[in-house]
N, CA, C and O atoms as a DFTB+ gen file, in Angstrom:
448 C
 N C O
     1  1       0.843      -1.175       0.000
     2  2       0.000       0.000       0.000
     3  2       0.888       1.238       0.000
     4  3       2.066       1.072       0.316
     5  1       0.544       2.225      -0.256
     6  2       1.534       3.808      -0.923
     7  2       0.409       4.246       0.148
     8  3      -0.771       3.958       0.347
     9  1       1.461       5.162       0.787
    10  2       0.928       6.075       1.612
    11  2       0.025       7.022       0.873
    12  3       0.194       7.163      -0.338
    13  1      -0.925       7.683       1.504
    14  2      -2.039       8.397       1.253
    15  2      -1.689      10.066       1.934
    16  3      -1.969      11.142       1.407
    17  1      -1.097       9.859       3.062
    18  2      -0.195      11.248       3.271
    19  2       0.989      11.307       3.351
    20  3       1.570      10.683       4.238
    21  1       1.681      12.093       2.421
    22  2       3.337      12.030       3.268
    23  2       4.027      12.718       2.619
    24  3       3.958      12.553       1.401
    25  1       4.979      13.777       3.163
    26  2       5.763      14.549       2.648
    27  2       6.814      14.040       1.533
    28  3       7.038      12.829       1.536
    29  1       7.356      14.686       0.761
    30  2       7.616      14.374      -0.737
    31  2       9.180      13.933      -0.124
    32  3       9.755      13.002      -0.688
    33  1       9.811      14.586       0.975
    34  2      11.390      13.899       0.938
    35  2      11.160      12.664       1.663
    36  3      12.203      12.058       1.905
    37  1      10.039      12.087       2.101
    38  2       9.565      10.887       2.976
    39  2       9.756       9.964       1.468
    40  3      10.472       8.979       1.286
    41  1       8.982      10.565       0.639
    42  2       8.478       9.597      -0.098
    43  2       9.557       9.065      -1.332
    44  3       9.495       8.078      -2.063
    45  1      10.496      10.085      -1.237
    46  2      12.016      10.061      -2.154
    47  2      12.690       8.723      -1.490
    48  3      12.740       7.652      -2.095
    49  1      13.174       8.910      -0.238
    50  2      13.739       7.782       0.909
    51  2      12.469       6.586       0.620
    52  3      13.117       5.714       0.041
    53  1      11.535       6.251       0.675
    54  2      10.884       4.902       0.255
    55  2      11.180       4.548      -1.309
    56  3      11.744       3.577      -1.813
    57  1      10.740       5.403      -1.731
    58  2      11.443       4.602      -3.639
    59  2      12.521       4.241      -3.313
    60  3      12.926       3.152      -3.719
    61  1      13.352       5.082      -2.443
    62  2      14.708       4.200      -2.793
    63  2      15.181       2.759      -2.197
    64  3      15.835       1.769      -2.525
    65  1      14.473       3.252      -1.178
    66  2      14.568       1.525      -0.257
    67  2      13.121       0.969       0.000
    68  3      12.242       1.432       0.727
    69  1      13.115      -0.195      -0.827
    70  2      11.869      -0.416      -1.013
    71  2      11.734      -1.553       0.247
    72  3      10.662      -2.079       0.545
    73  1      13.085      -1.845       0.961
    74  2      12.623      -2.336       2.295
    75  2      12.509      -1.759       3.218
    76  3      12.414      -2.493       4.202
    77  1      12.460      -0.599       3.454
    78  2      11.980       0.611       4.355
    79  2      10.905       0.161       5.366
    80  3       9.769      -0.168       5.025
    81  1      11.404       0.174       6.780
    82  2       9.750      -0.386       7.912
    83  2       8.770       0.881       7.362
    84  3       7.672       0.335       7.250
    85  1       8.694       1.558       7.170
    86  2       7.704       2.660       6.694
    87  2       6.289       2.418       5.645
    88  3       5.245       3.060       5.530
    89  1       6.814       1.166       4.958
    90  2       6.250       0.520       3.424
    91  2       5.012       0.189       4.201
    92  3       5.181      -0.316       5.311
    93  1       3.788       0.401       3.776
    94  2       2.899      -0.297       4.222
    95  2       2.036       0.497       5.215
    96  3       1.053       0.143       5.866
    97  1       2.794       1.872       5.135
    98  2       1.547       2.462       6.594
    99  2       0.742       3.606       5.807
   100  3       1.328       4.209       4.908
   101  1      -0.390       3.872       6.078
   102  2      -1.363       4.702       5.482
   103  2      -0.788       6.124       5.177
   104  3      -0.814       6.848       4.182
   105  1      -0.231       6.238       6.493
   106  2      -0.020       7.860       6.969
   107  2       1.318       8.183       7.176
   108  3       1.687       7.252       7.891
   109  1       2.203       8.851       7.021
   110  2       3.568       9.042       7.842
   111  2       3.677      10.619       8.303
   112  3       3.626      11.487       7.432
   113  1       3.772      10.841       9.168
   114  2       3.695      12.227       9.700
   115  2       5.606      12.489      10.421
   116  3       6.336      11.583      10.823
   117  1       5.925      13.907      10.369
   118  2       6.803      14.148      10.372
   119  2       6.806      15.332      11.896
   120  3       6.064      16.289      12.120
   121  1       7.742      14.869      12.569
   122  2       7.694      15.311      14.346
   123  2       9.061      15.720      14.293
   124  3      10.037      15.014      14.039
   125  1       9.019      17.116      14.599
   126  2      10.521      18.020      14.643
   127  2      10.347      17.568      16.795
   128  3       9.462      17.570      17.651
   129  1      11.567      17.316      16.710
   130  2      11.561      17.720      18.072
   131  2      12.277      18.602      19.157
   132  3      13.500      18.617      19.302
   133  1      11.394      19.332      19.901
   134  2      11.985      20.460      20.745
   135  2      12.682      20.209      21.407
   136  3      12.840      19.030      21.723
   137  1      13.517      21.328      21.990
   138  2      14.362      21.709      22.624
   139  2      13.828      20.712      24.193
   140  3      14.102      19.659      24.770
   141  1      12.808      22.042      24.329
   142  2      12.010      21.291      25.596
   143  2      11.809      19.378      26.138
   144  3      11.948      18.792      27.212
   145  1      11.363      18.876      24.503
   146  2      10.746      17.859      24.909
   147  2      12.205      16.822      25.498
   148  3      11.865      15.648      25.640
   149  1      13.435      17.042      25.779
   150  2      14.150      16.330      26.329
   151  2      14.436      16.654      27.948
   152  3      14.276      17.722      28.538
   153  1      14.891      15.430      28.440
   154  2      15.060      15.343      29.851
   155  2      16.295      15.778      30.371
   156  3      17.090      16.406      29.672
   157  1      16.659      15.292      32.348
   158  2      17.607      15.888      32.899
   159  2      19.130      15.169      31.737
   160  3      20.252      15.627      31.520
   161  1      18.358      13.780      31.191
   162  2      19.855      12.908      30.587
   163  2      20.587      13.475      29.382
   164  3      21.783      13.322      29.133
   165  1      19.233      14.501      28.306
   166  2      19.809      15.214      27.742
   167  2      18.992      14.021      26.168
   168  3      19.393      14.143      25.010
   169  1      18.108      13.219      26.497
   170  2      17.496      12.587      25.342
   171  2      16.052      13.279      25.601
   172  3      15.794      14.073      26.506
   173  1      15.283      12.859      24.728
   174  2      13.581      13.208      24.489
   175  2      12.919      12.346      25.765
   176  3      13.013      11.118      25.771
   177  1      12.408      12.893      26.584
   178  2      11.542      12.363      27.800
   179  2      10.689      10.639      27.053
   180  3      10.244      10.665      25.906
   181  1      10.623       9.611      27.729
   182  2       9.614       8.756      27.272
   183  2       7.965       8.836      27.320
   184  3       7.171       8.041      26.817
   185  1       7.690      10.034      28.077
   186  2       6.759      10.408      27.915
   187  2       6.233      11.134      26.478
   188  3       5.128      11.157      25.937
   189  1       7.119      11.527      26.232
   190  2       7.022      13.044      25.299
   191  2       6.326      11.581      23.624
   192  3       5.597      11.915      22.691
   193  1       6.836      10.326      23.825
   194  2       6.668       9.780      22.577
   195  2       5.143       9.653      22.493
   196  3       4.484       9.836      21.469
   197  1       4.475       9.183      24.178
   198  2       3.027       9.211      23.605
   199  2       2.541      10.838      23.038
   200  3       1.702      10.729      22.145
   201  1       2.786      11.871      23.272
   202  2       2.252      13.212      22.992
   203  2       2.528      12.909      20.698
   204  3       1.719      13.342      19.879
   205  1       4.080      11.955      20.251
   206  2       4.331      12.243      19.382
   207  2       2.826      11.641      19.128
   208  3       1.747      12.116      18.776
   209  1       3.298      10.408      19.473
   210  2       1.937       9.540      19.006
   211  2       0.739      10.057      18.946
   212  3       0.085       9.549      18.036
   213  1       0.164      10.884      19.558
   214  2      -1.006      11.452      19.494
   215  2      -0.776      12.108      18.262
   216  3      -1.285      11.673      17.229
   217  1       0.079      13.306      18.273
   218  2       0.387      14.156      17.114
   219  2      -0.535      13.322      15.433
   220  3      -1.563      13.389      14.759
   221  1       0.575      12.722      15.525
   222  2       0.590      11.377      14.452
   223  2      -0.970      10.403      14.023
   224  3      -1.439      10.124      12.919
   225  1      -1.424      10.101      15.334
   226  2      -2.611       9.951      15.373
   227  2      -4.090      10.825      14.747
   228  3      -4.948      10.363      13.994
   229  1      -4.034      11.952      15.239
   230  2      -4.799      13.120      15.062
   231  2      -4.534      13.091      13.575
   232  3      -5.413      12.741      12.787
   233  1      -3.287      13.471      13.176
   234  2      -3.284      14.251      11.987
   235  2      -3.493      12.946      10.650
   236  3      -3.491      13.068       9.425
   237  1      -3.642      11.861      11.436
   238  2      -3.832      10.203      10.726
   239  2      -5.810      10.358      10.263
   240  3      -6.507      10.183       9.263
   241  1      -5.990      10.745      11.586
   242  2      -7.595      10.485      11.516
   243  2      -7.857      12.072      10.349
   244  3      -8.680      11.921       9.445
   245  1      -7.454      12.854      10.411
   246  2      -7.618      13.984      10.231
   247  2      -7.687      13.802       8.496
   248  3      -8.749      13.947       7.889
   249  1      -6.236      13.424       7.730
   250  2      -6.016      12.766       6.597
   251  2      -7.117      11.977       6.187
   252  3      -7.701      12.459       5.216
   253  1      -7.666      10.732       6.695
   254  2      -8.598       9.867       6.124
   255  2     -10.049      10.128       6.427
   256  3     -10.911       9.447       5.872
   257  1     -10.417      11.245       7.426
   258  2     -11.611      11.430       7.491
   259  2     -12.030      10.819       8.423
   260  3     -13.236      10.676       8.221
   261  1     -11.685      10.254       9.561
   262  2     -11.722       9.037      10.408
   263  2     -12.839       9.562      11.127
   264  3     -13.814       8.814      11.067
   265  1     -13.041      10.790      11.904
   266  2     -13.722      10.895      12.485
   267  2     -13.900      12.484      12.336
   268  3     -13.137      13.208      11.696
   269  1     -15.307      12.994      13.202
   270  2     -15.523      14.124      12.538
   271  2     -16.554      14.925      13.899
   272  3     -16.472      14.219      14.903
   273  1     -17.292      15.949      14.093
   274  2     -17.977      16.184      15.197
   275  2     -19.154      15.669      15.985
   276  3     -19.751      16.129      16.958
   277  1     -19.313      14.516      15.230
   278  2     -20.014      13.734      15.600
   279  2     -19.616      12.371      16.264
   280  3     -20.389      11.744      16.988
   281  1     -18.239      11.934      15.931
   282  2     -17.866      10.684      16.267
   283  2     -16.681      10.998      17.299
   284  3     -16.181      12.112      17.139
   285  1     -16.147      10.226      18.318
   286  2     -14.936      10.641      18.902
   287  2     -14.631       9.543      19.593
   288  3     -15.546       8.859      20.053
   289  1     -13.232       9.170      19.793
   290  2     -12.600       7.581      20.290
   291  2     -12.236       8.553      21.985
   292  3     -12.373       9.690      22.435
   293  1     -11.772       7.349      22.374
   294  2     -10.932       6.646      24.114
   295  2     -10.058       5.847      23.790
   296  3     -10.240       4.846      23.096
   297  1      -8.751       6.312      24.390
   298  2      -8.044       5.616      24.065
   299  2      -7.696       4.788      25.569
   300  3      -7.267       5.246      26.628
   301  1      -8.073       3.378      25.181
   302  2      -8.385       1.926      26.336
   303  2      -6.787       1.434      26.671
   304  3      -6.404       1.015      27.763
   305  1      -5.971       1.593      25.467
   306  2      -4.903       1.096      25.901
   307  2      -3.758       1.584      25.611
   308  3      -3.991       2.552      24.888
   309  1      -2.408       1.451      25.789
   310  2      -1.247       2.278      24.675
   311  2      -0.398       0.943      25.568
   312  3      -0.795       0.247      26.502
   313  1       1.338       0.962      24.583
   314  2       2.449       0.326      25.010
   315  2       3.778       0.982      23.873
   316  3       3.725       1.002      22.644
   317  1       4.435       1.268      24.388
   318  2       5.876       1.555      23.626
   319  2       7.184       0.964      24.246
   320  3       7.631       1.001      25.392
   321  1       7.656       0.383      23.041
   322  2       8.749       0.172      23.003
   323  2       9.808       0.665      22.872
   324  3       9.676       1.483      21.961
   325  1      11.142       0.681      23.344
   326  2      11.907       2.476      23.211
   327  2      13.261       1.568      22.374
   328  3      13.788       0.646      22.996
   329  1      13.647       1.840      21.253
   330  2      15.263       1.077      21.097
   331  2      16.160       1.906      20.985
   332  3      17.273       1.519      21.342
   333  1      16.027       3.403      20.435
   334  2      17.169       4.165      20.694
   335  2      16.837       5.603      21.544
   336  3      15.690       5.810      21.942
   337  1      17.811       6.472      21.762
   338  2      17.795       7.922      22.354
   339  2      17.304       8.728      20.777
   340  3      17.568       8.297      19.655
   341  1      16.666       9.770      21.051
   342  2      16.193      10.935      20.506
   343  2      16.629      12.273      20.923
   344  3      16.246      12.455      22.079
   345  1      17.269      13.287      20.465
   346  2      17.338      14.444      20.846
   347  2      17.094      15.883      19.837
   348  3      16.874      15.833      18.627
   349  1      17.161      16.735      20.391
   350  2      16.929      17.677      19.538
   351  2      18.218      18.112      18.826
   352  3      19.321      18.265      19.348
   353  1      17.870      18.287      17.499
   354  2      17.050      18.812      17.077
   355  2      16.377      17.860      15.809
   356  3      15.789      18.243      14.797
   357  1      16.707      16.442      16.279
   358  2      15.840      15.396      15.490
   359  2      14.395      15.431      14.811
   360  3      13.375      15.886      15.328
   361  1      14.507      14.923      13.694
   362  2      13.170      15.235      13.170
   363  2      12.693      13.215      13.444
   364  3      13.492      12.287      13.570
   365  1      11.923      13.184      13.449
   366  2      10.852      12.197      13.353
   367  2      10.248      11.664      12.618
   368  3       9.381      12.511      12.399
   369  1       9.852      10.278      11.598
   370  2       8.956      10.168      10.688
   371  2       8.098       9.392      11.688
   372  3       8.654       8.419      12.197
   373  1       6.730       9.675      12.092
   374  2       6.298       8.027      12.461
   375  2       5.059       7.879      11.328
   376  3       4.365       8.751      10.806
   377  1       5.068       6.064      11.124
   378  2       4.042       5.788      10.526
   379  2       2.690       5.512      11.211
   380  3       2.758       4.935      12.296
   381  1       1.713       5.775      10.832
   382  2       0.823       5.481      11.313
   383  2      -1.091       4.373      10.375
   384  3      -1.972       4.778       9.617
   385  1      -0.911       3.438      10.833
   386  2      -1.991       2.819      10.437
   387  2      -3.002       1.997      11.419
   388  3      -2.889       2.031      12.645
   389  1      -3.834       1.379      10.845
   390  2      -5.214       0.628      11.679
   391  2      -4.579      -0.986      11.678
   392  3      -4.585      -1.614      10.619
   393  1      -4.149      -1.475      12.672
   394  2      -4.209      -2.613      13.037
   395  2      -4.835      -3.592      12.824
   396  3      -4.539      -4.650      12.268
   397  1      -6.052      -3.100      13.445
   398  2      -7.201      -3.680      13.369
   399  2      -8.907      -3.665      13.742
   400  3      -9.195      -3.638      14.939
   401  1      -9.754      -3.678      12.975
   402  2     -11.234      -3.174      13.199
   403  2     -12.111      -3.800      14.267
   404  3     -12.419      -4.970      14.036
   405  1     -12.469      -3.393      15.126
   406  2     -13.288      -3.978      15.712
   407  2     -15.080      -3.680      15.925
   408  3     -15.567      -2.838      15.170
   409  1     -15.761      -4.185      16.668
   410  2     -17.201      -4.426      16.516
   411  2     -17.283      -2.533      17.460
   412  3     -18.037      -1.613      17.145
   413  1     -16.349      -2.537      18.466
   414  2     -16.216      -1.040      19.086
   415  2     -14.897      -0.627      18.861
   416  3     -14.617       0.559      19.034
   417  1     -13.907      -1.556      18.442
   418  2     -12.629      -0.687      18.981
   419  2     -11.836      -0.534      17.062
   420  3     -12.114      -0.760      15.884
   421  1     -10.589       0.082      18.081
   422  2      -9.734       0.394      16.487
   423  2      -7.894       0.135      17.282
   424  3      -7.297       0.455      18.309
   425  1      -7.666      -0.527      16.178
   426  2      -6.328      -0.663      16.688
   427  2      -5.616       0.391      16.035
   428  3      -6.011       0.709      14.913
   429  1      -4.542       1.051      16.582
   430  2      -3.269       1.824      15.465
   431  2      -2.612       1.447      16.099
   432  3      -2.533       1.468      17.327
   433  1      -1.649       0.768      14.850
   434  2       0.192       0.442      14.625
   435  2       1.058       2.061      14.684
   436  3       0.597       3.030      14.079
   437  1       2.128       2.128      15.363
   438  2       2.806       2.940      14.893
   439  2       4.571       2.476      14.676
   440  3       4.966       1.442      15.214
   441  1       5.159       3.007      14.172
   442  2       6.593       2.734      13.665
   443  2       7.057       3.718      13.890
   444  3       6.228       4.622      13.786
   445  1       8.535       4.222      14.311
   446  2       9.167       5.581      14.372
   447  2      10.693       5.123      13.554
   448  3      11.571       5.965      13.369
């Protein structure tokens, strides 16, 4: 699947590596990160990734129409996995897609 949103130097870096973890997600949104959002160690707080995630999220539903003033989610669960440090003035791609549909719920995958 070809992303449906995504900035044009995102999308230069996937043609070229067509094994890219990125391949396959609806959405890819792009997260500059602040000054602020790092800690006393001098990396990006582990908190600060769910705020990306939201970012990413929002602007996911926002792209496909997901939801609108009538409809609105809860989010029941979250989990992240951390494998490297982040600092500023790092930019961010994360991908973002639907997992999976449910009878009430909605899953989103994300990738960074």
């Amino acid at each position: 699947m070809k992303a449906l949103a995504i900035l044009p130097e995102i999308q230069e870096v996937l043609d070229k590596d067509k094994n890219h973890p990125m391949h396959g997600f609806a959405v890819i949104y792009s997260q500059q990160v602040a000054w602020g959002d790092m800690d006393a160690f001098g990396h990006v707080n582990n908190v600060v990734y769910y705020t990306y995630a939201q970012n990413a999220r929002i602007y996911y539903n926002s792209q496909l129409n997901l939801f609108n003033e009538n409809t609105f989610s809860v989010m029941a669960a979250s989990s992240c996995q951390y494998f490297k440090p982040v600092t500023h003035p790092d930019t961010l791609w994360i991908g973002v897609r639907v997992k999976k549909i449910g009878n009430a719920s909605l899953i989103h995958e994300y990738t960074y």
